[in-house]
N, C-alpha and C positions, 0 to 999 in steps of 0.2 A: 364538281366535288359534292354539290346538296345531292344529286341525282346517285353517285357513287353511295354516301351514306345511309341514305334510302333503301338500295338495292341491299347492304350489308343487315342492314334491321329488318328488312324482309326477310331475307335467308334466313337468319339467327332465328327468330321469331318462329316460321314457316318448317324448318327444319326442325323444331321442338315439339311444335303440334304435331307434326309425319311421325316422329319418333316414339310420341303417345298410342298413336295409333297400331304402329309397326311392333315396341317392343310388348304389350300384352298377346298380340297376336303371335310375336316367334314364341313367346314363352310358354303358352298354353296349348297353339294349335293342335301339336302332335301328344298330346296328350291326356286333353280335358273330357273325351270320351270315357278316358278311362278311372277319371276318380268317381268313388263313391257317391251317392246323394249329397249325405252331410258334406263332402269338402267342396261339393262343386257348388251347393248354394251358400258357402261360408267363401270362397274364392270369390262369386259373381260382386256377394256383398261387400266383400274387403275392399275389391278393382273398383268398382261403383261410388263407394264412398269416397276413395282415394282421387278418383280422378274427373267424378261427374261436375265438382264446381271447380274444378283448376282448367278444366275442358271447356266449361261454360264462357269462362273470360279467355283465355287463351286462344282458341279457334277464331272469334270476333276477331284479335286483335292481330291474328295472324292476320285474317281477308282483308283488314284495315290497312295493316301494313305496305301491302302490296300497292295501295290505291295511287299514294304517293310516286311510285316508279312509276305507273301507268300514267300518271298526271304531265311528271316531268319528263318521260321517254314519249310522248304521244308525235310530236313533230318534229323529235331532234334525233332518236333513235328508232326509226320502224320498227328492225328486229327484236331488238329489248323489248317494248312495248309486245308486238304478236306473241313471242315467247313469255312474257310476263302475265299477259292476260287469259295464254292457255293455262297458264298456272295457278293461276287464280280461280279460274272454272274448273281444275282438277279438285281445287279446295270447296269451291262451292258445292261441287258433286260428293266429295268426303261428308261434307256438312248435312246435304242432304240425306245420303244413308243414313247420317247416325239421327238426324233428330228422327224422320217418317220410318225408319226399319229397325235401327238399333238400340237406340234409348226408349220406344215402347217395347218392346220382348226385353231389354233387363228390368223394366220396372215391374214386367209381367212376374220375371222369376223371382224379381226380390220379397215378391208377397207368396213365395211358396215355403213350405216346410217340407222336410223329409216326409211326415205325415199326409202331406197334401199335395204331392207331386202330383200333376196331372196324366193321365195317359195324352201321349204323342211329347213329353219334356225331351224327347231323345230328337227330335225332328225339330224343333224349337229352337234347341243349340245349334243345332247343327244349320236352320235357317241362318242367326245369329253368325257364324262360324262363316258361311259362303257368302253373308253381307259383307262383312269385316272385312274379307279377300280386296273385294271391292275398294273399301275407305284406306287400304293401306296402299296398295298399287294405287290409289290416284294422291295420297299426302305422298308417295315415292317422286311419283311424274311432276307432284304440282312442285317441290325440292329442285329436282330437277331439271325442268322449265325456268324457275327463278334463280338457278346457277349458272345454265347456258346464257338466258338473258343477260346476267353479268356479265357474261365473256364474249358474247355476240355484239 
């Protein structure tokens, strides 16, 4: 039953951070080329403030989450555990991108003004935009690895 609880608080937990990830990326992708200067560094900042310290504790506590299943799945359930722990390296790989690729380029834009855009800010995003891809397919996979794990 502790190993069942675990596995449920990871999901929950794990599933929130993925969905951080996933819903600014459905909401903008197909479109953020096309706003203006002003709305797109008035969006970076609004998404940035909004979600850079609920991200900061959140994400930890997702990878934390998971560590418990891996503890108590380690000799009792193989497959839980392998499925658990790819999951957990999907999340470590999300993690990655964002601190090394994606939290430096928006800290970059957050000190731009319409006045001070750089030439190349259109490739910049768009770097940003093809990392992202990345952080979302792997908070999708790592979800999804600690749901199979539950049912495996």
């Amino acid at each position: 039953m502790t190993l069942k609880i675990f596995e449920l608080v990871s999901i929950v937990v794990s599933a929130v951070v993925g969905g951080m990830y996933w819903g600014p990326w459905l909401a903008l992708s197909r479109s953020i080329d096309t706003f203006k200067p002003a709305v797109f560094l008035d969006v970076v900042d609004r998404l940035n403030g909004n979600m850079a310290g609920l991200m900061t504790v959140l994400t930890p506590a997702g990878l934390v989450s998971i560590v418990p299943v891996l503890l108590l799945s380690y000799s009792v359930r193989p497959i839980t555990f392998y499925l658990d722990l790819a999951g957990f390296i999907s999340f470590v790989v999300a993690l990655l991108v964002t601190v090394l690729i994606e939290v430096p380029i928006v800290k970059q834009i957050t000190t731009w003004t319409v006045d001070t855009l750089p030439e190349g800010c259109a490739q910049l995003r768009d770097r940003w935009g093809s990392f992202h891809i990345i952080r979302v397919v792997a908070g999708i996979a790592g979800v999804a690895l600690l749901v199979a794990g539950a049912i495996f």
